[in-house]
C-alpha positions in Angstrom: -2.5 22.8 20.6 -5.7 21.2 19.5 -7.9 19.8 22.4 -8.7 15.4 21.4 -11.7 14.6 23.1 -11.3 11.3 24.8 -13.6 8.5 23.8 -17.0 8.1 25.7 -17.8 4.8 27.0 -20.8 4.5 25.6 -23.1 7.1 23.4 -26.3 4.8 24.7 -29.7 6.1 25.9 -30.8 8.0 28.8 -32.1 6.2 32.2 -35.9 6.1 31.9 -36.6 9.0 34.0 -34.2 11.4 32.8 -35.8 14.6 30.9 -36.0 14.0 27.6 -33.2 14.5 25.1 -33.5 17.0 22.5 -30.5 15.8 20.4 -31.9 11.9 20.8 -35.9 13.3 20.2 -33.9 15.4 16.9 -32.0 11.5 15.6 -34.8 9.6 16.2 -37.4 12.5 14.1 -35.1 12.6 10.9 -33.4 9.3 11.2 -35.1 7.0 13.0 -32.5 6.0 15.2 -32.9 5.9 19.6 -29.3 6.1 20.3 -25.8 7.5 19.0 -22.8 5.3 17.8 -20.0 5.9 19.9 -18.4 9.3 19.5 -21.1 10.8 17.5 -22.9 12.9 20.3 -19.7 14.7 21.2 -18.6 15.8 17.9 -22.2 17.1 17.1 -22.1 18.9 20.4 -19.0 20.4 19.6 -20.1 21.2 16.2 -23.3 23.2 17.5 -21.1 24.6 20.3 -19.3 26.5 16.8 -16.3 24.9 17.9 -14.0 23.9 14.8 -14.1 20.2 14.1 -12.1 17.4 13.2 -13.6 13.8 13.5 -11.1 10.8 12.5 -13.8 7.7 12.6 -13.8 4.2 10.8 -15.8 3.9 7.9 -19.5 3.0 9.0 -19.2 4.6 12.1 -21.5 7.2 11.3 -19.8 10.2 10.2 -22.0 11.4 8.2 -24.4 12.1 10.4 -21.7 14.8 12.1 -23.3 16.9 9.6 -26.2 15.6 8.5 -28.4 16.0 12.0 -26.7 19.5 12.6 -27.6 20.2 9.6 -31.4 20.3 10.2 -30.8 21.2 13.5 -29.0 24.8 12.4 -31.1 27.6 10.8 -29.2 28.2 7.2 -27.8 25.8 4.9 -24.7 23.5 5.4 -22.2 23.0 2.6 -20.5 19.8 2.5 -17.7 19.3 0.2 -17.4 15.8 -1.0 -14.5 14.0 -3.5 -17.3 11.8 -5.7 -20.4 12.1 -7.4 -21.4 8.8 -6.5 -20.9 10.1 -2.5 -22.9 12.7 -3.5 -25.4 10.8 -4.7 -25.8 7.8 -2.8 -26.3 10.5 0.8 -28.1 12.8 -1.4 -30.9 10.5 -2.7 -30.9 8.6 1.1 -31.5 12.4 2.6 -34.4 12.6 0.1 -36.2 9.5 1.1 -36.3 10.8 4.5 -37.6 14.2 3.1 -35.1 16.1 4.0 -34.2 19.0 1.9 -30.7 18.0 0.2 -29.0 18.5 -3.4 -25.4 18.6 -5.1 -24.1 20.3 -7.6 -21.6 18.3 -9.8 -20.5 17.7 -13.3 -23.4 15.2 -13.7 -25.9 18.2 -14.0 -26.6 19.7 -16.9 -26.2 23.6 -16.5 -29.9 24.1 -16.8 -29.7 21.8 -13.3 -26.8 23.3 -11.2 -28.4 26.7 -12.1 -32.0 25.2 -10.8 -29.8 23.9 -7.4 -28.0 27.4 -6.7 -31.9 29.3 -6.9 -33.0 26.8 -4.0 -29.6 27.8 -2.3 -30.2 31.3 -2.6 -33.7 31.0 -1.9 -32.9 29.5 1.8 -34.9 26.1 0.5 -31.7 23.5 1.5 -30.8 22.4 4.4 -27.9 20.4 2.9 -26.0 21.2 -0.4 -23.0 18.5 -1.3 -20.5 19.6 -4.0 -17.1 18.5 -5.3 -14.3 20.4 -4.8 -14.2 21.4 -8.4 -16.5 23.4 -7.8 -14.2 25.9 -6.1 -12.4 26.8 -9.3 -15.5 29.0 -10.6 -15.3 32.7 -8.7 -19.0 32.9 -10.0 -19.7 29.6 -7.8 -17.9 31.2 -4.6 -20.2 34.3 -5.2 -23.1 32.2 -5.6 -22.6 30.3 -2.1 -21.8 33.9 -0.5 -25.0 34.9 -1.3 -26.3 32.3 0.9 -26.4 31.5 4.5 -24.1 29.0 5.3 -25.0 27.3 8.6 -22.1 25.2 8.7 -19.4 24.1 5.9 -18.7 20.3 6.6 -15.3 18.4 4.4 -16.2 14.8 3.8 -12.8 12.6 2.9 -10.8 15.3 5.0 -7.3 13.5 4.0 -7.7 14.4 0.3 -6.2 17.9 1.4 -2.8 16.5 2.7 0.1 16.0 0.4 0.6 13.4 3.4 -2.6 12.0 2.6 -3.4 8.5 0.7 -5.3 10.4 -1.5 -4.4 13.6 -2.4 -6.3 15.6 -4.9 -5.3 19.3 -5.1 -8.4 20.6 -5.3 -9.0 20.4 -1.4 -6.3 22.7 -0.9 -8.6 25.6 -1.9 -10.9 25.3 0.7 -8.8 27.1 3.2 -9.1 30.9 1.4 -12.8 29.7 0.4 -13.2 29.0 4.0 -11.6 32.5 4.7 -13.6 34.0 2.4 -16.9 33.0 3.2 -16.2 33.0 7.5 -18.6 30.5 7.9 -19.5 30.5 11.6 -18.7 26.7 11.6 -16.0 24.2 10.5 -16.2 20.3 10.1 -13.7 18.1 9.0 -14.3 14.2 9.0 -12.3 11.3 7.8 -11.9 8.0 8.3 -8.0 7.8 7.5 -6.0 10.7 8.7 -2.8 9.9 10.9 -1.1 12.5 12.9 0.5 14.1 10.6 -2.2 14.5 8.2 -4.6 15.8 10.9 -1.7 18.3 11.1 -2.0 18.9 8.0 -6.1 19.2 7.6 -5.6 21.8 10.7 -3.6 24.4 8.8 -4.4 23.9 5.1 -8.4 24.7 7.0 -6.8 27.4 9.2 -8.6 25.7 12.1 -7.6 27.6 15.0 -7.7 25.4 18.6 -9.8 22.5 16.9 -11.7 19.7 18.7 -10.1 16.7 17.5 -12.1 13.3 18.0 -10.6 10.1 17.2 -13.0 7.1 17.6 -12.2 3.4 17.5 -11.2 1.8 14.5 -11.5 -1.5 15.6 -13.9 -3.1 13.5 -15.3 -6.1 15.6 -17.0 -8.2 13.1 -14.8 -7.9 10.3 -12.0 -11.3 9.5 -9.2 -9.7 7.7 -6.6 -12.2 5.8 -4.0 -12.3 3.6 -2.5 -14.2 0.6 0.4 -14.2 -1.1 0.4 -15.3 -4.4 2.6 -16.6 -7.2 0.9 -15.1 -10.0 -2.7 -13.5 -11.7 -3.6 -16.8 -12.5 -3.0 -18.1 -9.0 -5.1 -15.2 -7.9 -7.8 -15.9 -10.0 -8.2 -19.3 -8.6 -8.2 -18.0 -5.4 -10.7 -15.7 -6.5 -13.0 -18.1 -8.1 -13.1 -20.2 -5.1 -13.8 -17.5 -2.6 -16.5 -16.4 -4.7 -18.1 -20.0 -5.3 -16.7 -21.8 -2.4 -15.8 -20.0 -0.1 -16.9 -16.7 2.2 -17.6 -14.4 -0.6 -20.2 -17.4 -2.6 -23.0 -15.6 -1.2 -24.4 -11.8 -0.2 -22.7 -8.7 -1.9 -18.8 -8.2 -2.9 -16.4 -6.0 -3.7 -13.5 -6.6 -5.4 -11.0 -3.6 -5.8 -7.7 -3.8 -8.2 -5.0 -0.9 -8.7 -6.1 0.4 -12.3 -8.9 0.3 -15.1 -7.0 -2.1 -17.1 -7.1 -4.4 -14.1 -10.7 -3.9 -13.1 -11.3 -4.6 -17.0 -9.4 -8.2 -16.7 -11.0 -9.3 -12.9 -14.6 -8.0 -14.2 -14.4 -10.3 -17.1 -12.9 -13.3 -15.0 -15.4 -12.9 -12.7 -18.2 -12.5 -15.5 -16.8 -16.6 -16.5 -16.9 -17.4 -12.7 -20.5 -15.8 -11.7 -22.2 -14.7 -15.0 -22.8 -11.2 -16.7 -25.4 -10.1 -15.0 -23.6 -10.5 -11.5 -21.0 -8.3 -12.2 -20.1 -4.6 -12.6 -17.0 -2.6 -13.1 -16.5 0.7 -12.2 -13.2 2.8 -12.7 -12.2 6.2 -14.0 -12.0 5.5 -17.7 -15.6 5.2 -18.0 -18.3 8.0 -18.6 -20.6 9.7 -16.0 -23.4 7.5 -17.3 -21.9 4.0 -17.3 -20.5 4.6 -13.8 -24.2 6.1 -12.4 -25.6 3.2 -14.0 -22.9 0.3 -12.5 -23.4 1.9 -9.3 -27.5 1.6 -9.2 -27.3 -2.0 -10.2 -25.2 -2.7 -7.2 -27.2 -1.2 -5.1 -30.4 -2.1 -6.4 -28.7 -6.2 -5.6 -29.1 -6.4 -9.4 -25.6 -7.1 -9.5 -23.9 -9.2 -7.0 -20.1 -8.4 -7.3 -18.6 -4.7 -8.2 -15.0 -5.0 -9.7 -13.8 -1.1 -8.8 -10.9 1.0 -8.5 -10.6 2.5 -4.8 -12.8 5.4 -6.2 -16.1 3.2 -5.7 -17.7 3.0 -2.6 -16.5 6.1 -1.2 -19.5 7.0 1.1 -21.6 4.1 -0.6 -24.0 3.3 2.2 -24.7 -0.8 1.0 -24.6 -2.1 4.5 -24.7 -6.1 3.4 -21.8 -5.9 1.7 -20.4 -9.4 3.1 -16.9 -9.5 1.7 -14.2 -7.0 0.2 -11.4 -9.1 -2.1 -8.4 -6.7 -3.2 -6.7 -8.4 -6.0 -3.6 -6.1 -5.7 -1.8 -4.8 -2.9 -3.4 -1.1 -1.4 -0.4 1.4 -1.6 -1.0 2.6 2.1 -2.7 0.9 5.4 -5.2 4.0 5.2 -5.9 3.2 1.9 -6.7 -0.5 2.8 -8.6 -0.2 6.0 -10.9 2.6 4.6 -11.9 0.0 1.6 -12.5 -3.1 3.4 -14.6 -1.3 6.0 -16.9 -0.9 3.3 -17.9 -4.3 4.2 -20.6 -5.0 7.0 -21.6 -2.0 7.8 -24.7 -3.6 9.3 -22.7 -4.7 11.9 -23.3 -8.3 10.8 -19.5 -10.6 10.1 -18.0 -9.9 7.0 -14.7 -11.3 5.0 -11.5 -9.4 4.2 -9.6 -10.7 1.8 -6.0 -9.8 0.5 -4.3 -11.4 -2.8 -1.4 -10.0 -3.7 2.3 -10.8 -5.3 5.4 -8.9 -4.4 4.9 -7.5 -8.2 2.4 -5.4 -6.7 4.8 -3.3 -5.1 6.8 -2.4 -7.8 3.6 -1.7 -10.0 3.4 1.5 -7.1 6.4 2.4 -6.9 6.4 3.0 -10.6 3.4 5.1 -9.9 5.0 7.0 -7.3 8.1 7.1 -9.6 5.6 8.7 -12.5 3.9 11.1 -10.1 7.0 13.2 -8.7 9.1 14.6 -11.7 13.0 14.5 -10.9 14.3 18.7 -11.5 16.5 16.9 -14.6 13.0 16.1 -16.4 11.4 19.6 -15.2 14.6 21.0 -16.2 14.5 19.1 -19.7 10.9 20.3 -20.2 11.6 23.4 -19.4 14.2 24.3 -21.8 12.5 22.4 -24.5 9.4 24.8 -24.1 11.7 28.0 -24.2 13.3 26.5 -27.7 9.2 26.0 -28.5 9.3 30.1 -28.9 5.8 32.4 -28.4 4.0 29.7 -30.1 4.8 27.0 -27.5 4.2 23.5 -27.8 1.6 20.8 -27.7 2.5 18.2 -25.2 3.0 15.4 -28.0 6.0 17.6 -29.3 7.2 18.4 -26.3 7.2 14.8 -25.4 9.0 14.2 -28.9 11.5 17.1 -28.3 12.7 15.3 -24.7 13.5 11.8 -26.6 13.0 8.5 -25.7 11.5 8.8 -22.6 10.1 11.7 -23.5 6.2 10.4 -22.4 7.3 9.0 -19.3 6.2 11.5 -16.4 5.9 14.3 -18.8 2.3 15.0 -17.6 3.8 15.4 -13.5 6.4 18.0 -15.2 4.1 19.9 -16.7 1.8 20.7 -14.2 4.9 21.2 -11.8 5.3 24.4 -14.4 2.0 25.1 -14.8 1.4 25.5 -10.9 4.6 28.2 -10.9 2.8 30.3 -13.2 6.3 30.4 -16.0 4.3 28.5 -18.4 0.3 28.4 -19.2 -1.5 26.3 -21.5 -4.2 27.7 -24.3 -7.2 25.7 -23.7 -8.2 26.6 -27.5 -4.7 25.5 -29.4 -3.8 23.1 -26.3 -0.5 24.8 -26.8 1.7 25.0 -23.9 3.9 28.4 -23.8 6.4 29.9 -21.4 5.9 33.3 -20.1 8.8 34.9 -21.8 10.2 36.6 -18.9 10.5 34.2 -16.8 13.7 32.8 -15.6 15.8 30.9 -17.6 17.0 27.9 -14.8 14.5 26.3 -13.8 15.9 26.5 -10.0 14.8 30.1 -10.4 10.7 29.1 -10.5 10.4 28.7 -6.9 9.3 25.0 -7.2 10.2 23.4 -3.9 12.1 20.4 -5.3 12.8 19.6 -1.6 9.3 19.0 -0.5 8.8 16.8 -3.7 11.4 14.0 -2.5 9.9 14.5 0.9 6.2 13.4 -0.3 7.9 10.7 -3.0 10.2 9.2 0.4 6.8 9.7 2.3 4.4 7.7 0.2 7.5 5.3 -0.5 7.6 4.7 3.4 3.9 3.9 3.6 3.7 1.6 0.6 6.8 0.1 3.2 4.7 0.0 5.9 1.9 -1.9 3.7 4.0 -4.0 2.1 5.3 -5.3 6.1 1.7 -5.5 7.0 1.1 -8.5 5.0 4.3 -10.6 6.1 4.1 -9.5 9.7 3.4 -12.1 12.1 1.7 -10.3 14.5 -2.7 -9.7 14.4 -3.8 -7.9 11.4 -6.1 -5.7 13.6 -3.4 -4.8 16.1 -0.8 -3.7 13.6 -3.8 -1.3 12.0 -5.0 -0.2 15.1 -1.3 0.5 16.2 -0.6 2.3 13.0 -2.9 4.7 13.8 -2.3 5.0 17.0 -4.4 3.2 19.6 -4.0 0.0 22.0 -5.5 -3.2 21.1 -6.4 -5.0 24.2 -4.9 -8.5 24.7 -6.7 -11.5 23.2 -9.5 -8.9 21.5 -8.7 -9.8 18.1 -12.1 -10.0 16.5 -10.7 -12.3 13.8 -7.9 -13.1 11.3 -5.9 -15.4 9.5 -2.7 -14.9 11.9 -4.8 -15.5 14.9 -6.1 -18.3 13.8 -3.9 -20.0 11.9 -6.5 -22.7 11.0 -7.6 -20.9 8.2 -7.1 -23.0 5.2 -4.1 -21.2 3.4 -3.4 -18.5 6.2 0.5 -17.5 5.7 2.9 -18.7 8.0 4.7 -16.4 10.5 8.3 -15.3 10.8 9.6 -14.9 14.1 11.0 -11.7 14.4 14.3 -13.4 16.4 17.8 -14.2 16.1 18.2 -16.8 13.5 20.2 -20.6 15.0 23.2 -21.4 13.9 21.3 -24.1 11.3 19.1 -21.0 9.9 21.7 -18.7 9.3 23.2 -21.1 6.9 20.3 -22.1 5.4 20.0 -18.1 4.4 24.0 -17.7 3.8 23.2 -20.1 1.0 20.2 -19.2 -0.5 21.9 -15.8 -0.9 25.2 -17.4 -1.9 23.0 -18.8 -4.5 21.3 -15.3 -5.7 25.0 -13.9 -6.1 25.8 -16.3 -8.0 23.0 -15.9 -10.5 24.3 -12.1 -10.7 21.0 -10.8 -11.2 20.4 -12.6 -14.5 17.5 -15.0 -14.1 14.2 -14.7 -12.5 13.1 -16.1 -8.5 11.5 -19.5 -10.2 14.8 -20.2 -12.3 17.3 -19.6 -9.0 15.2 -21.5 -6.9 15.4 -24.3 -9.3 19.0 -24.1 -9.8 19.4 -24.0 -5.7 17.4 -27.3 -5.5 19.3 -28.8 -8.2 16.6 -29.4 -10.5 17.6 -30.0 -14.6 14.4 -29.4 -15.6 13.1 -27.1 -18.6 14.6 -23.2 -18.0 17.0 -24.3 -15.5 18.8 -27.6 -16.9 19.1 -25.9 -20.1 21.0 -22.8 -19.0 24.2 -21.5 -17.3 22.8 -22.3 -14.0 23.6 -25.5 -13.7 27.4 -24.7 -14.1 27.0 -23.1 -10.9 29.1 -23.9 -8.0 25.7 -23.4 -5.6 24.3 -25.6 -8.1 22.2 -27.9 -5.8 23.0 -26.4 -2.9 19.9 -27.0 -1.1 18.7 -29.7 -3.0 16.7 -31.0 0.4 14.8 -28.5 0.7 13.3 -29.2 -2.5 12.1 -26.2 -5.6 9.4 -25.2 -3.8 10.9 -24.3 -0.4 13.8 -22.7 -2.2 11.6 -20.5 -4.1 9.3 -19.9 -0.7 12.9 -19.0 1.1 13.9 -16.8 -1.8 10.7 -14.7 -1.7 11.2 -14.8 2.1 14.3 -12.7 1.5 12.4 -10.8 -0.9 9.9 -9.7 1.4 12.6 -9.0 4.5 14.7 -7.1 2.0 17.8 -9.4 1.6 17.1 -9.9 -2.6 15.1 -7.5 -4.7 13.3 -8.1 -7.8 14.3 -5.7 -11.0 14.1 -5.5 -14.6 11.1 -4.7 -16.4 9.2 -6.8 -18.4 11.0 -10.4 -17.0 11.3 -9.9 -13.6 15.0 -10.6 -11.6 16.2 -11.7 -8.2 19.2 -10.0 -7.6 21.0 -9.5 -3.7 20.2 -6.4 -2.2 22.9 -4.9 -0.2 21.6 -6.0 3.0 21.4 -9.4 1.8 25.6 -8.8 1.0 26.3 -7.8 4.4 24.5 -11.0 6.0 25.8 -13.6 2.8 29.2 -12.4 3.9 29.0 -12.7 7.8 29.0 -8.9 8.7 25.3 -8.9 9.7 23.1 -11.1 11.1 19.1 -10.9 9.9 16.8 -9.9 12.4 14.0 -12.8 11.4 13.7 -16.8 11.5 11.8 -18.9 8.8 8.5 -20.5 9.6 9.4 -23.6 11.1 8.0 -25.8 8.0 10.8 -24.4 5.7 13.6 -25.7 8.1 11.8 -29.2 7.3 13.8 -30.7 4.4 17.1 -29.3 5.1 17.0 -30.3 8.7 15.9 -33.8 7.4 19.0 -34.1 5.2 21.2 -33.6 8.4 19.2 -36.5 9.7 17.2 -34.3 12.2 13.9 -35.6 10.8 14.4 -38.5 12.7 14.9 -38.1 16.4 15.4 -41.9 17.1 18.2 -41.8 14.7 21.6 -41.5 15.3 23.3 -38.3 14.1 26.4 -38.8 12.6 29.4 -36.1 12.7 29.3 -33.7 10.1 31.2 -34.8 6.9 32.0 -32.3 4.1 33.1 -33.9 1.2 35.3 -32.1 -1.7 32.9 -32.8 -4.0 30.3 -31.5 -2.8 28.4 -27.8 -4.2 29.4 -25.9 -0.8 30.5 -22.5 -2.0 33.2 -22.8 0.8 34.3 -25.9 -0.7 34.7 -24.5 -4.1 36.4 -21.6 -2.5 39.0 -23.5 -1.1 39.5 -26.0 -4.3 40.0 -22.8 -6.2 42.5 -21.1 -3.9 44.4 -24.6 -3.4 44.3 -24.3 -7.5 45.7 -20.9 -7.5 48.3 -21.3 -5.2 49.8 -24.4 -6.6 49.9 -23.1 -9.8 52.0 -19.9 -8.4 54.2 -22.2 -6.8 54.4 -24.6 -10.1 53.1 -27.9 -7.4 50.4 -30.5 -7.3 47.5 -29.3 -5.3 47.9 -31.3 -2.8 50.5 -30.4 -1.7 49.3 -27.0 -0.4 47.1 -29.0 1.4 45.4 -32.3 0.9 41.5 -32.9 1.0 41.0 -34.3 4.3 42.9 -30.7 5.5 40.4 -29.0 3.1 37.7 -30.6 4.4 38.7 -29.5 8.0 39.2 -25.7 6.7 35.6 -25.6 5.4 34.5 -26.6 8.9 36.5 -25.0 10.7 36.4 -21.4 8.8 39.4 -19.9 10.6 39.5 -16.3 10.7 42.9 -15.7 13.4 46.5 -17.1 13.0 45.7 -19.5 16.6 42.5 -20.5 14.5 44.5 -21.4 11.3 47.6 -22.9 12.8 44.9 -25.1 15.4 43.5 -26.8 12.3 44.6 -30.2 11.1 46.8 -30.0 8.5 47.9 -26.6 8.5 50.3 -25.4 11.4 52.9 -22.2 11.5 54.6 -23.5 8.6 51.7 -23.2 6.4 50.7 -19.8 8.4 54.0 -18.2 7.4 53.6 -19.1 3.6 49.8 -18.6 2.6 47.8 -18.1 6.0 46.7 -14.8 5.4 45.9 -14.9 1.7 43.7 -17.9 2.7 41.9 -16.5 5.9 41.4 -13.3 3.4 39.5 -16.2 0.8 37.2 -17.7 3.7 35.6 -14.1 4.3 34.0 -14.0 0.9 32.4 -17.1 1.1 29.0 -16.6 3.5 
C-alpha cells in the first residue's frame, strides 16, 4: 500500500537561530527563492531519499521544481519526460536564464540538433534533459540515454499514462519497460490532475513499488470561478466581447480555450473584431511547429494580449499574469477544467474564471467519445474487409469505401485497435494496410479486450457526467472540485464564485436539490406532458413556444398548435418555458437528439415522473415558479384566492383525456356524451384524479352505478395523463 504524506502546515523558513538550511541555501542559489510552497520540501526530500515519487499538486504550485532543484542537487543528469514542446520549451529557456545546464530533445530540432543534445548527454554536461515521450519509440534513443548517467527520471503530466486519465496519450505507457530498462536509481511522477484511480494507475503502468504519494491543496484562493449557460455561439460571443471589453478579462493577459481547431479558428477571428489583430493568437494542433513556436513567444513576450487555444497550450506555460481563463465550450472532465483555468494567476494575484457553455457542448463529446472507442461490429467490419483486401492490403480510403456509408466514421480508432494486436501492419512506403495472413479469421480471436474498451468509453462518459453536473449544481464551485478530488473544503472558505455570491451579474440560479411541492410537480408534469406530446419532432425553442401558447413564426405555423398542451403554461410565459425545458434537460428528464437540428424529446426518466411513478429529486429556482404562481393568483398575497376552477375548455391534458374517453364511451354505447357524465362531473374527475373504487364512487357525479359500468376503464385513462 503506498505511504500519502500528510500535508505540512507550512513549508516557511527556519527560526533565526536555527543552523542554516542546505535545501533553503540550494532554492534560494539557483532560484532565488527563501522559502518552499507548501508541499514542495517533502516531496524533494523524499526524492533525494530515492524513494519512488508521486506528487498530485495544482497547477502553479510549483511542481516543477520537484525536479528541477534535485536536479542540480544530484550528481548525473535527470531525464524528465514531458507531453509538449512548448513545456519543453518555456522550462527549458527559464532554466537557461538562470544558467543552469538544461536542453530537450523534440521534433522541433533538426537532426544535426538532437544529435548535438545527446553528445552533451553523454558527455555528463546536463544537468536536466526534457523529452517527449515520442522519443521512446527509437531503440537507438533508449541506447543513447543508457549510456548516460541518469540521476533521476522525473514524468511531467503523469495522468497522460492512465487510460483513466483526461488525457491519455499512449505513448506514456512505454515508460514503465524504459524505466525497467534503464533502473534508474530514482522515480518521479507529478501531476496536477490524477484522482484515485489514476494515481493507481501511474503506480503500476511505472512499476512504482511502495511509493510516496503527496497530494497538496488544490484550493486555489485567489481564483473567482463562474459559470454561464448559454443559448447559443452568438450569445457566447456577446458574453465574450463584454468580458473582454467590459468586464474582468478588459485588461492584463487571457486565455480563451474551445474544444477543437475549427473552433479556436472562429473565437480567434471574433476576438480579432472585438480587440484587434495584433491582440490575438491561436494556437491548436492543425498548425505547424513554427506558427505554434511563434504564437506562443508573442504571448509571452505581452505582444499579444489574448491566446485562443485548444487545451494543449499552456501546459507548463509559466506566464504568471495571466488574469482571466474564458472556455467557450464545456471541458469534458473536472480534471481537465481545473488544470486550464489554474493557468491563471499564478502570481498569486486574483484572477477570473469564466465558463460559457450550451448543453450542445455535451453532445459535441460524446460524439468524440463515440468516435474514439470502435464498437467490435466496426472492428469486425474492418477486419474482414482487409482480409477480402488480399497480400496487397488496402489503403485506408478503400477500406473506408469497402465498409459503406459510414465507412469514415471511426475508421481511424479501428484501425489502430488492429494495428496494436499485431494481425494487421501498415507499409509506411505504399501506406497500405495488410493483414498478417495467418492470423485468425474472427476478430474475437485477436485478443483485443473489447471489455476494457466500454469500461474506458462508460468511464470518460461518467466524467463528462460529472462535468456536465458541475455547472448546474447549486452548491460552491470550489467545494464540488475540491470534493471531486477528494479533500474537505472548510465552511465559509470559498475564495470566490458566482454561486456564493450570487450578486454576480448573470450568476445562474440554483436548484434545490429537494422534494418538489405539490404546485412544482405540476408545473413539471406539464412541461413534460408537453415534450410528449411534440414526440420528439421539434426543437427546445419551438416546444417552449407551443407550451406558452405563442402563434408566432415556427410555432403558429406548425402542427403544434393543434396540440392539446397547446398553451399549457401560457403564464409562465416562452421564456420560462424554454428555461424549465432546459431545466429538465440538464436534470435528465428530456434529451436533446438528432443531428444537424437539434430535438427535445422525453427521456425515460422524464416518463416515469410525467406519469406519476416517480417523483424528481430537484425544485426550480424560485423565479421560474413566478408567472405560473401569479396565474393562480399567488402573486398577490392581499388577494383573495378563489377555489380552483377547471373549465372543459381549457388545454389541461387531463381534461382532454377525459373529453376523449367521455367521446369514446358514448360512441360504444351509441349516447350523447353527457350522458356518461356531464361537465360539471368532468370537471370534478380532473380534480379529483381517482385512482381506487371509494375514490371514484366518492366523486360527484359518479357513484357505484357508474363504477360497475366504466370505473375501471376510466381510472385506467387517469394514469396516463401526468
Amino acid at each position: 500500500m503506498a505511504a500519502v504524506c500528510p500535508e505540512p502546515a507550512s513549508d516557511g523558513p527556519a527560526p533565526a537561530d536555527a543552523p542554516p538550511d542546505p535545501l533553503v541555501a540550494a532554492l534560494a542559489e539557483h532560484f532565488g527563492f527563501t522559502r518552499f510552497n507548501v508541499g514542495q520540501r517533502a516531496i524533494i526530500e523524499d526524492v533525494l531519499g530515492g524513494r519512488p515519487t508521486v506528487a498530485v499538486m495544482p497547477t502553479g504550485a510549483g511542481k516543477s521544481l520537484c525536479y528541477q532543484l534535485p536536479a542540480l542537487l544530484l550528481d548525473g543528469v535527470t531525464v524528465v519526460v514531458s507531453p509538449l514542446i512548448a513545456l519543453m520549451k518555456d522550462q527549458v529557456d527559464g532554466l537557461q536564464a538562470r544558467g543552469i545546464a538544461a536542453d530537450f530533445v523534440n521534433s522541433s530540432q533538426t537532426a544535426e540538433a538532437q544529435r548535438a543534445v545527446l553528445a552533451r548527454l553523454a558527455d555528463g554536461g546536463l544537468d536536466l534533459v526534457y523529452v517527449a515521450p515520442e522519443r521512446f519509440r527509437h531503440g537507438a534513443f533508449v541506447r543513447a540515454l543508457g549510456r548516460a548517467r541518469i540521476a533521476l527520471f522525473a514524468v511531467d503530466e503523469a495522468h497522460c499514462i492512465s487510460r483513466w486519465g483526461h488525457d491519455f496519450r499512449p505513448d506514456y505507457t512505454r515508460l514503465g519497460e524504459v524505466i525497467e530498462r534503464l533502473h534508474p536509481p530514482r522515480v518521479l511522477a507529478c501531476t496536477a490532475t490524477a484522482t484515485e484511480e489514476v494515481r493507481a494507475d501511474i503506480r503500476e503502468a511505472l512499476g512504482l513499488s511502495a511509493p510516496r504519494i503527496h497530494v497538496h491543496g488544490f484550493l486555489r484562493e485567489n481564483l473567482f470561478l463562474e459559470a454561464r449557460l448559454c443559448s447559443g455561439d452568438r450569445d457566447r460571443e456577446g458574453r465574450l466581447r463584454v468580458f473582454l471589453t467590459e468586464g474582468a478579462g478588459k485588461s492584463g493577459s487571457v486565455i480563451v480555450y474551445a474544444s477543437t481547431r475549427k473552433r479556436v479558428e472562429r473565437y480567434a477571428d471574433a476576438v480579432r473584431e472585438m480587440l484587434g489583430n495584433r491582440s490575438v493568437v491561436a494556437y491548436h494542433g492543425g498548425m505547424g511547429d513554427e506558427a505554434r513556436r511563434a504564437a506562443q513567444d508573442a504571448f509571452m513576450a505581452g505582444e499579444a494580449r489574448v491566446a485562443v487555444a485548444t487545451n494543449a497550450f499552456g501546459m507548463g506555460v509559466d506566464r504568471s499574469d495571466v488574469r482571466a481563463v474564458v472556455h467557450v465550450d464545456l471541458p469534458r472532465t473536472i480534471e481537465g477544467y481545473y488544470q486550464e483555468v489554474g493557468r491563471a494567476g499564478r502570481d498569486g494575484e486574483r484572477a477570473h474564471c469564466l465558463l460559457l457553455f450550451n448543453n450542445i457542448d455535451t453532445r459535441v463529446h460524446e460524439f468524440l467519445i463515440g468516435q474514439s472507442h470502435a464498437d467490435p461490429a466496426r472492428i469486425g467490419a474492418l477486419w474482414q474487409a482487409l482480409r477480402r483486401a488480399g497480400p496487397d492490403g488496402a489503403r485506408p480510403w478503400e477500406l473506408a469505401a469497402a465498409l459503406g456509408k459510414d465507412g469514415r466514421r471511426g475508421l481511424d480508432t479501428a484501425l489502430r485497435a488492429l494495428l496494436r494486436t499485431g494481425a494487421a501492419w501498415s507499409d509506411p512506403i505504399t501506406e497500405a494496410v495488410r493483414a498478417v495472413p495467418d492470423a485468425p479469421d474472427d476478430v474475437f480471436g485477436l485478443g483485443i479486450d473489447f471489455e476494457a474498451a466500454d469500461r474506458h468509453r462508460a468511464c470518460e462518459l461518467d466524467k463528462l457526467e460529472r462535468m456536465r453536473r458541475f455547472v448546474f449544481d447549486p452548491r460552491c464551485r470550489h467545494l464540488q472540485v475540491l470534493a471531486y478530488f477528494g479533500e474537505d473544503l472548510e465552511p465559509d472558505r470559498c475564495p470566490g464564485c458566482d454561486r456564493c455570491d450570487p450578486s454576480v451579474e448573470g450568476a445562474m440560479p440554483g436548484l434545490r436539490f429537494e422534494a418538489p411541492t405539490d404546485e412544482e410537480l405540476l408545473l413539471i408534469r406539464k412541461a413534460l406532458a408537453g415534450v410528449a406530446r411534440a414526440e420528439g419532432r421539434f426543437g427546445l425553442r419551438k416546444v417552449a413556444g407551443m407550451l406558452a401558447g405563442s402563434k408566432a413564426r415556427g410555432v403558429g405555423d406548425t402542427s403544434l398548435v393543434h396540440l392539446s398542451t397547446f398553451g399549457l403554461l401560457r403564464a409562465v410565459g416562452v421564456k420560462g418555458c424554454a428555461d424549465l425545458l432546459q431545466l429538465l434537460v440538464n436534470q435528465g428528464l428530456c434529451r436533446i437528439s438528432g443531428g444537424r437540428y437539434p430535438l427535445l424529446e422525453i427521456a425515460p426518466p422524464g416518463w416515469e415522473v410525467m406519469q406519476g411513478r416517480a417523483k424528481p429529486g430537484f425544485r426550480p429556482p424560485p423565479g421560474m415558479m413566478s408567472g405560473a404562481a401569479s396565474s393562480s393568483g399567488k402573486g398577490d398575497p392581499g388577494r383573495k384566492r378563489r377555489p380552483t376552477v377547471i373549465e372543459v375548455d381549457s388545454d389541461d391534458p387531463m381534461i382532454d383525456r377525459l373529453r376523449r374517453f367521455r367521446t369514446e364511451e358514448a360512441s360504444q354505447r351509441q349516447v350523447p356524451p353527457y350522458v356518461v357524465f356531464n361537465d360539471r362531473t368532468l370537471a370534478a374527475i380532473a380534480d379529483a384524479r381517482p385512482t381506487t373504487e371509494a375514490e371514484f364512487v366518492a366523486v360527484h357525479g359518479l357513484g357505484p352505478g357508474r363504477w360497475t359500468s366504466f370505473g375501471q376503464r376510466l381510472l385506467d385513462a387517469i394514469a396516463e395523463v401526468p
